[in-house]
C-alpha positions as CSV (number, residue, x, y, z in Angstrom):
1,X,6.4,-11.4,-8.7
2,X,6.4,-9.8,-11.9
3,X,5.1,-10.6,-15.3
4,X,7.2,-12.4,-17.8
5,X,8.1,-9.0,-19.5
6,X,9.8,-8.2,-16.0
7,X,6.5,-5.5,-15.6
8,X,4.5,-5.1,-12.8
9,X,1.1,-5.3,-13.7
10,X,-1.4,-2.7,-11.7
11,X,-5.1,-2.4,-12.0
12,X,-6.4,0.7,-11.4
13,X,-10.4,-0.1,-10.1
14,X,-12.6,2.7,-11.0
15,X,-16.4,1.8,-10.5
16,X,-18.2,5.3,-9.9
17,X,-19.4,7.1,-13.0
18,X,-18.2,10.9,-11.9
19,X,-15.2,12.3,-11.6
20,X,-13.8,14.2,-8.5
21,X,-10.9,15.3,-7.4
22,X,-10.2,11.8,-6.6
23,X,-10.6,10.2,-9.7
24,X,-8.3,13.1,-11.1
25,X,-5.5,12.1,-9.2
26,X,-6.3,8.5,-9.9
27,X,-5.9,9.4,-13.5
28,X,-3.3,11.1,-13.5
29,X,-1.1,8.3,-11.8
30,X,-2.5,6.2,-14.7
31,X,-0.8,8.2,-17.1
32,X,2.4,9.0,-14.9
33,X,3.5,5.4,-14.0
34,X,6.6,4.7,-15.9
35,X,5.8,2.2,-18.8
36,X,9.5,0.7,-18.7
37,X,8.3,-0.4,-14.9
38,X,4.9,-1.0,-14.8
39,X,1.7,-2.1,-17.0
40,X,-1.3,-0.4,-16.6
41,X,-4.9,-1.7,-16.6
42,X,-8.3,-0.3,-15.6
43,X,-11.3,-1.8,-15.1
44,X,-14.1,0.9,-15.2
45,X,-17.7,2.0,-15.2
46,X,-18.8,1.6,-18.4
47,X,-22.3,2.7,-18.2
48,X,-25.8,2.2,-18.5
49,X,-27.9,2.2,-22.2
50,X,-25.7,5.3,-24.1
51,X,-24.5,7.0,-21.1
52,X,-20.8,7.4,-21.1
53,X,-20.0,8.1,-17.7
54,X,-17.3,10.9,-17.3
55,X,-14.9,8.7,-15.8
56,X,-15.0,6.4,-18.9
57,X,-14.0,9.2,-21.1
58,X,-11.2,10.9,-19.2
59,X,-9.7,7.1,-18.4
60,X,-10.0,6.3,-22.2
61,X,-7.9,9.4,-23.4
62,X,-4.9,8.4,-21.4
63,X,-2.0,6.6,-23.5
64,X,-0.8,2.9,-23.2
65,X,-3.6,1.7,-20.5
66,X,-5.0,-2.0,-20.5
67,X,-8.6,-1.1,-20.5
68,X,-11.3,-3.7,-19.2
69,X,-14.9,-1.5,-19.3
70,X,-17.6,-3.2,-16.7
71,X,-20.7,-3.3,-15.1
72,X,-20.2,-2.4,-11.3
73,X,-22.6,-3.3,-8.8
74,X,-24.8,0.3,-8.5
75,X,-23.9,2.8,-6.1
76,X,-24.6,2.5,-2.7
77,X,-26.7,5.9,-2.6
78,X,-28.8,5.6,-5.4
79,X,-32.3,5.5,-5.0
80,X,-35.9,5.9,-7.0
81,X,-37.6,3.2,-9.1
82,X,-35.3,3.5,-12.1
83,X,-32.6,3.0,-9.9
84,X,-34.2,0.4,-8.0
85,X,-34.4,-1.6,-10.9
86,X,-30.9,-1.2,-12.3
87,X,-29.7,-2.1,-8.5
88,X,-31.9,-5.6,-9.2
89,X,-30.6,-6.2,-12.8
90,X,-27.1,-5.6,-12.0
91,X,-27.3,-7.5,-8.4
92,X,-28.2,-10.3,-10.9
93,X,-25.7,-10.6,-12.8
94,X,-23.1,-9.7,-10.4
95,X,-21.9,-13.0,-9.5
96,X,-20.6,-13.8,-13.4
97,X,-18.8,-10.2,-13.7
98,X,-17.2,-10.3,-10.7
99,X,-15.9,-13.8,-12.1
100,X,-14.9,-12.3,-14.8
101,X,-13.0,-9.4,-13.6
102,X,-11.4,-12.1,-11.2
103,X,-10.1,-14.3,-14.0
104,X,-9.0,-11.1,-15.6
105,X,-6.5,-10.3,-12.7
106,X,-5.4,-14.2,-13.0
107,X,-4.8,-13.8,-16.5
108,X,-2.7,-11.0,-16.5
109,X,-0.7,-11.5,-13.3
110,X,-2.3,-8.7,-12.2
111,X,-0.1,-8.1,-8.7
112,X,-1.4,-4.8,-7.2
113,X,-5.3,-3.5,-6.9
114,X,-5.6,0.1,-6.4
115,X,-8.6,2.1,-5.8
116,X,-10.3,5.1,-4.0
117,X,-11.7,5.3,-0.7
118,X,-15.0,5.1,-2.1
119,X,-17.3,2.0,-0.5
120,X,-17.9,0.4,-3.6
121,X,-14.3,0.5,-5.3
122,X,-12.7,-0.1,-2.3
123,X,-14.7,-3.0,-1.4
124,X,-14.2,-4.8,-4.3
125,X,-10.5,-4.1,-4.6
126,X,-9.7,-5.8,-1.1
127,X,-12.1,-8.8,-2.1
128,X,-11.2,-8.9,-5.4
129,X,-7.2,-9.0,-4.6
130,X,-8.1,-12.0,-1.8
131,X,-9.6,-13.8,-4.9
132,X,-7.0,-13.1,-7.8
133,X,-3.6,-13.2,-5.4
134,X,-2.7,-9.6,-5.7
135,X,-2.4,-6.5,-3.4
136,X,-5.3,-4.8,-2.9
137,X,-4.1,-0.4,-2.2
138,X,-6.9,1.8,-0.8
139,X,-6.0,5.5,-1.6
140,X,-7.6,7.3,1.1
141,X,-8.7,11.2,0.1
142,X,-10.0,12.6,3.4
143,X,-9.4,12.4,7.1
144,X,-10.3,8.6,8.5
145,X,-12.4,8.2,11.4
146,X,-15.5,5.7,12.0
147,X,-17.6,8.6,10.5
148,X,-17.6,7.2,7.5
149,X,-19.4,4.5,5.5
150,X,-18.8,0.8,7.3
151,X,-18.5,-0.9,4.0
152,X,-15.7,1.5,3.7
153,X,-14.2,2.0,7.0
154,X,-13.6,-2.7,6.4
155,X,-11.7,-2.0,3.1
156,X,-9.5,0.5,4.8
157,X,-8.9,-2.3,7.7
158,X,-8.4,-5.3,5.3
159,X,-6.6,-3.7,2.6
160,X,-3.0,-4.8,2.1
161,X,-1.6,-1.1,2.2
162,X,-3.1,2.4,2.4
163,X,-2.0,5.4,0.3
164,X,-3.1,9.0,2.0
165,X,-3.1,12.2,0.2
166,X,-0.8,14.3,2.9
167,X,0.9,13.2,6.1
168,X,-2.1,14.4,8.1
169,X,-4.2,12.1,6.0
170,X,-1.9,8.7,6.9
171,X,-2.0,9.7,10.7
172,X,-6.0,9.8,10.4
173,X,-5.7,6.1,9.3
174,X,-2.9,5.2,11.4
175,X,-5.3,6.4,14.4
176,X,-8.0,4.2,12.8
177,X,-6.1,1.3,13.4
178,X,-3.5,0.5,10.8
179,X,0.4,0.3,11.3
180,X,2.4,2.8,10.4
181,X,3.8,0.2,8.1
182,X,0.6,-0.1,6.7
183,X,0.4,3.4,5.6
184,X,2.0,5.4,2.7
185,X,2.1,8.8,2.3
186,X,1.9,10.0,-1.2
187,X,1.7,13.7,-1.5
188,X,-0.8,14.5,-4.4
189,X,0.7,16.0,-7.5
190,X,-0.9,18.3,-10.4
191,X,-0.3,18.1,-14.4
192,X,2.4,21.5,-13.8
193,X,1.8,21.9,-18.1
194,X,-1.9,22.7,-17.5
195,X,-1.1,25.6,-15.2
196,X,1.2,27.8,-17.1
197,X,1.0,31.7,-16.2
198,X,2.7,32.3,-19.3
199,X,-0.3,30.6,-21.8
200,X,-3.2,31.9,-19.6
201,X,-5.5,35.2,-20.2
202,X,-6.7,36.8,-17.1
203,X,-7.6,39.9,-19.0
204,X,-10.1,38.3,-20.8
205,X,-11.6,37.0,-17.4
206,X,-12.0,40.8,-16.1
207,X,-13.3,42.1,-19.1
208,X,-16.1,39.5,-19.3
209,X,-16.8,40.0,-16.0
210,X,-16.3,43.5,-15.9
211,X,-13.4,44.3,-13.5
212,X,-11.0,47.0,-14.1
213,X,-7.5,45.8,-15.0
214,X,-6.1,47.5,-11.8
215,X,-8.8,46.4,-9.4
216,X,-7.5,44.3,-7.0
217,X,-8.7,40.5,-6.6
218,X,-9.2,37.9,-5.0
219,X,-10.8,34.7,-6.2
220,X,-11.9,31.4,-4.8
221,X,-12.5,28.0,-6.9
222,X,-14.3,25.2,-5.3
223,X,-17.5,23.3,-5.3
224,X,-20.1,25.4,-2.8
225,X,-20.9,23.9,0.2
226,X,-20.2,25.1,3.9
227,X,-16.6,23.5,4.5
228,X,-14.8,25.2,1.9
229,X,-15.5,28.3,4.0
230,X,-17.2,30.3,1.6
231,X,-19.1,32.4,4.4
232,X,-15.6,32.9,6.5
233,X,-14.7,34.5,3.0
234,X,-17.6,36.9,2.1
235,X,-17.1,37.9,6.4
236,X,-13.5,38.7,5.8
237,X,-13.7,40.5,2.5
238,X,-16.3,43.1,4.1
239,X,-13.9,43.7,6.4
240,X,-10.7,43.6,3.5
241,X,-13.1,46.6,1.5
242,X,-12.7,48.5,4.9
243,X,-8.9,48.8,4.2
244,X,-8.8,48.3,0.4
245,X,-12.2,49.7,-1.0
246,X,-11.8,48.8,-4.6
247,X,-11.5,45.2,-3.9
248,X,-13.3,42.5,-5.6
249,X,-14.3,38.9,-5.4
250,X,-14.6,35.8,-7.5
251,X,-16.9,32.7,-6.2
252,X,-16.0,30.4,-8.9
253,X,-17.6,26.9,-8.7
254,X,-21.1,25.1,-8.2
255,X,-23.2,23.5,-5.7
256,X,-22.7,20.0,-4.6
257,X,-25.7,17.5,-5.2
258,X,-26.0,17.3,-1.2
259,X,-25.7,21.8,-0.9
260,X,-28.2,22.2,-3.1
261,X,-29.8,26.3,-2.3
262,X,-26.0,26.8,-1.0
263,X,-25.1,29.8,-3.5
264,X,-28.2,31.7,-3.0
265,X,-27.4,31.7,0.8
266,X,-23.9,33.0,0.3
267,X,-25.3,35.6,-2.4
268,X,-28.1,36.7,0.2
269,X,-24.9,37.0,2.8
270,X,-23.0,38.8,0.4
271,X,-25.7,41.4,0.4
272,X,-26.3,41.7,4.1
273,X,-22.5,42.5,4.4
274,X,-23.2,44.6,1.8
275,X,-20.4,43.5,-0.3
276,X,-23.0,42.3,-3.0
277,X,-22.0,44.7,-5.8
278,X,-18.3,43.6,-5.5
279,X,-18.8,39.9,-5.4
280,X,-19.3,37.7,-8.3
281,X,-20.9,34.2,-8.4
282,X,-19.4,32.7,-11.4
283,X,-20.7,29.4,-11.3
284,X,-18.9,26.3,-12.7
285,X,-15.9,27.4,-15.1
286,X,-13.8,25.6,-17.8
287,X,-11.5,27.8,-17.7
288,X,-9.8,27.8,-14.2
289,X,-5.9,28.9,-15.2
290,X,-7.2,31.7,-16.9
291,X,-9.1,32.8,-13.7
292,X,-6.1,32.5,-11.1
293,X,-4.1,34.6,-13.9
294,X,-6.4,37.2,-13.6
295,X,-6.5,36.9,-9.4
296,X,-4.0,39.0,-7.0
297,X,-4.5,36.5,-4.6
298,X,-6.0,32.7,-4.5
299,X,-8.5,32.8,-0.9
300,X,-9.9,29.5,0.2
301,X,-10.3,29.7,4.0
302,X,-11.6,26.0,3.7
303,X,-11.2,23.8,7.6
304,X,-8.8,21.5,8.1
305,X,-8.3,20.7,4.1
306,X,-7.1,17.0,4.0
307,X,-4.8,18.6,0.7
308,X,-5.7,20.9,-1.3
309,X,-5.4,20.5,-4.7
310,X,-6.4,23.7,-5.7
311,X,-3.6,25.6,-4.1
312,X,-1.1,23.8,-5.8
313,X,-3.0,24.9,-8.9
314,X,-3.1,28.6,-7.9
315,X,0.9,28.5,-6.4
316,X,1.3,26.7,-9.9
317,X,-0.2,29.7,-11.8
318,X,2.4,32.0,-9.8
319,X,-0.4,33.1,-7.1
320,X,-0.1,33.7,-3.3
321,X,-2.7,31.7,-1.1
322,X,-4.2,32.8,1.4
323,X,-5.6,29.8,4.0
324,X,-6.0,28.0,7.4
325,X,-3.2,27.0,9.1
326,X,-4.4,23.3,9.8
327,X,-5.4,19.9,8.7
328,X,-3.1,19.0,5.1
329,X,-2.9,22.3,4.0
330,X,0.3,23.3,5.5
331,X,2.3,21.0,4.1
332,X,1.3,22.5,0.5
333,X,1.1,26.6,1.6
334,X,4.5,27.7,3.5
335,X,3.4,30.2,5.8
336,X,5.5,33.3,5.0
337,X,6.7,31.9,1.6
338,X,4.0,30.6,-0.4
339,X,1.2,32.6,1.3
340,X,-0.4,33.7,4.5
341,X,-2.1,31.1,6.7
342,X,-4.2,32.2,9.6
343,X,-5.4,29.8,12.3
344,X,-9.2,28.7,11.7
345,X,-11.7,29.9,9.6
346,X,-14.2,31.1,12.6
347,X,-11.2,33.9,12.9
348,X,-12.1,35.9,10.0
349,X,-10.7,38.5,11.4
350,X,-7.1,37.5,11.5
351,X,-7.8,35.9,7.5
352,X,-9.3,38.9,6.7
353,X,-5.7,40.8,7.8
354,X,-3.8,38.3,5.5
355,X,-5.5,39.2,2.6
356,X,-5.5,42.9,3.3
357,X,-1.7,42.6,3.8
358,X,-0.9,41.2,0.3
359,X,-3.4,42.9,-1.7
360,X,-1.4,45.9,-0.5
361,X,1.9,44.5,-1.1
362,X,2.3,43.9,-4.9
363,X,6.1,43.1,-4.4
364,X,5.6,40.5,-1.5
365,X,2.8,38.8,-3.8
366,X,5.5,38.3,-6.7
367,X,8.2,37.4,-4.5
368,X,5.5,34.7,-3.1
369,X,3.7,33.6,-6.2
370,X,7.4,32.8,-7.5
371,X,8.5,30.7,-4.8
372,X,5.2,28.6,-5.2
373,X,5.4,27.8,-8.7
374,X,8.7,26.8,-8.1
375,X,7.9,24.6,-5.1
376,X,4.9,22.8,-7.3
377,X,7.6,22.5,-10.0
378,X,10.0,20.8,-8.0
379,X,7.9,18.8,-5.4
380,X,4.2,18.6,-6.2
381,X,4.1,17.3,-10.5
382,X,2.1,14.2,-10.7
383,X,5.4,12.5,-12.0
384,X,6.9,13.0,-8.7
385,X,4.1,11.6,-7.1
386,X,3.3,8.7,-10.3
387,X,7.4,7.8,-9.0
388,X,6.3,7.2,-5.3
389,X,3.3,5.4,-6.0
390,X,5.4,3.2,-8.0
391,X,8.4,2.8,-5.2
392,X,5.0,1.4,-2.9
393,X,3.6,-0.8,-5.5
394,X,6.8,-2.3,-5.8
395,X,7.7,-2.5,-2.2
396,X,4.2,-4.1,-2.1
397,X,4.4,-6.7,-4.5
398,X,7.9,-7.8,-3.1
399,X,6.6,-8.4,0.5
């Protein structure tokens, strides 16, 4: 059933205060969804005293959305006094904003719920959408298994429908226990006008950091900790400066709250190999398109990737990848078109011999970089995937 205007109303449910990869996707199916199909509403975090939370800001910028700012129950992992507290206030008033958000959905015919696969958004999208009489969508990031949270691991049982990120993704949950029926596939999709080789400056990247224009590159971008294969890397690129000795690195990202003394243990790596002179830690940049202009080739030997948004960014920018062959990652890299896959990351040998072979083949590395932009361009844009989200919600609401 749709409103009276013949729109389908969707609530997008965003309780966590940060903004991951997740939330970026999230986002950008808020601005994506057609407006002549859909309504758009978000109910988000809207923080504590005068802290804007990240999330509030980047969901506030996007055009034409029905905003509804709350107060969420806290996080499940906060802890310390202050937090305490806040956890005791909020618990306290819980009972009349959860009302209120209810009689929110009821008011605006909300049909479908959508949220992450994080505990506390997802939990209150299925129990919010048994309240209100709408379909409750848990949009599942990562491979499914009992591993995770049990708060979570009963939204993703009870939710009406599933959404994962890549086909290996939806069979993780499908092995959980839901029904193929159950489970939609929506392949992630980037913003293809942020990643424009032709409006980017990789010079400016190598002269800051002081790498000859005709060195060649490679350059990983991800937060730091061990499954993004950031040792696997520094193990293949001693053996890459074997073969090409004028190679260099880029380690572009920071530390994850739960890595914390991760970079200093790949920089004290990086000098055991002793690779440490060609190997830069850039730490957290701004300015990521202008980095993969300045690469040869995009190296992120991360295990069994669940997507991997980031080599849709680099194949966007016109780069070749160079990856593992498993998990979600090989329905984004082609092997043999986009890039060069090899088979796990504990092989460094064999990644190692991908990357030598297109830093020393300057033709093959166009010829690739030019079939992934155009792949991204014509599968991978977030109005593509804003599209199939739609077709689900729709398909959804009607059964």
């Amino acid at each position: 059933m749709a409103a009276s205007n013949g729109k389908l109303n969707v609530l997008f449910l965003h309780a966590q205060a940060a903004f991951g990869a997740d939330s970026a996707v999230h986002c950008l199916l808020m601005r994506h969804l057609d407006r002549e199909r859909f309504t758009v509403h978000a109910a988000y975090n809207q923080g504590e005293g005068g802290d804007v939370p990240v999330s509030r800001r980047e969901i506030e910028s996007i055009p034409d959305v029905r905003l509804r700012p709350m107060a969420f129950l806290p996080g499940f992992r906060e802890r310390g006094p202050a937090e305490v507290l806040r956890n005791t206030v909020a618990s306290a008033r819980f009972p009349v904003d959860y009302a209120a958000l209810a009689l929110y959905c009821k008011r605006h015919q909300i049909r479908v719920i959508h949220s992450t696969d994080r505990p506390r958004d997802s939990a209150y999208a299925v129990t919010l959408g048994k309240v209100a009489g709408a379909r409750s969508i848990v949009h599942v990031h990562v491979k499914w298994s009992d591993y995770y949270s049990k708060l979570a691991c009963w939204a993703v049982r009870n939710a009406d429908a599933v959404f994962g990120i890549s086909d290996y993704v939806s069979r993780s949950v499908v092995t959980f226990g839901r029904a193929p029926s159950d489970v939609h596939t929506i392949l992630n999709g980037i913003d293809v006008s942020r990643w424009d080789p032709s409006k980017a400056d990789g010079h400016a990247v190598r002269r800051e950091l002081g790498i000859a224009e005709q060195a060649p590159l490679l350059a990983s971008v991800s937060r730091l900790f061990g499954h993004k294969g950031t040792a696997e890397l520094l193990r293949a690129f001693a053996l890459v400066r074997k073969e090409v000795p004028d190679a260099r690195l880029l380690i572009v990202g920071e530390e994850t709250p739960f890595s914390r003394g991760f970079a200093a243990q790949m920089q004290e790596l990086a000098r055991e190999l002793g690779v440490a002179d060609a190997v830069v830690f850039t730490g957290a940049r701004k300015d990521v398109p202008d980095v993969m202009a300045a690469c040869d080739v995009f190296s992120m030997p991360s295990d069994e990737e669940p997507f991997g948004l980031v080599y849709l960014e680099a194949m966007a920018m016109g780069k070749p990848v160079a990856a593992i062959g498993n998990g979600g990652t090989p329905e984004v890299v082609v092997h043999g078109e986009d890039g060069l896959l090899s088979p796990t990351k504990e092989d460094f040998t064999a990644y190692a011999a991908n990357l030598v072979t297109l830093l020393k083949d300057p033709e093959r590395r166009a010829r690739m970089g030019a079939h992934g932009r155009a792949r991204v361009l014509g599968r991978f844009s977030a109005e593509r995937m804003a599209r199939d989200a739609g077709d689900a919600y729709v398909k959804l609401a009607r059964s």
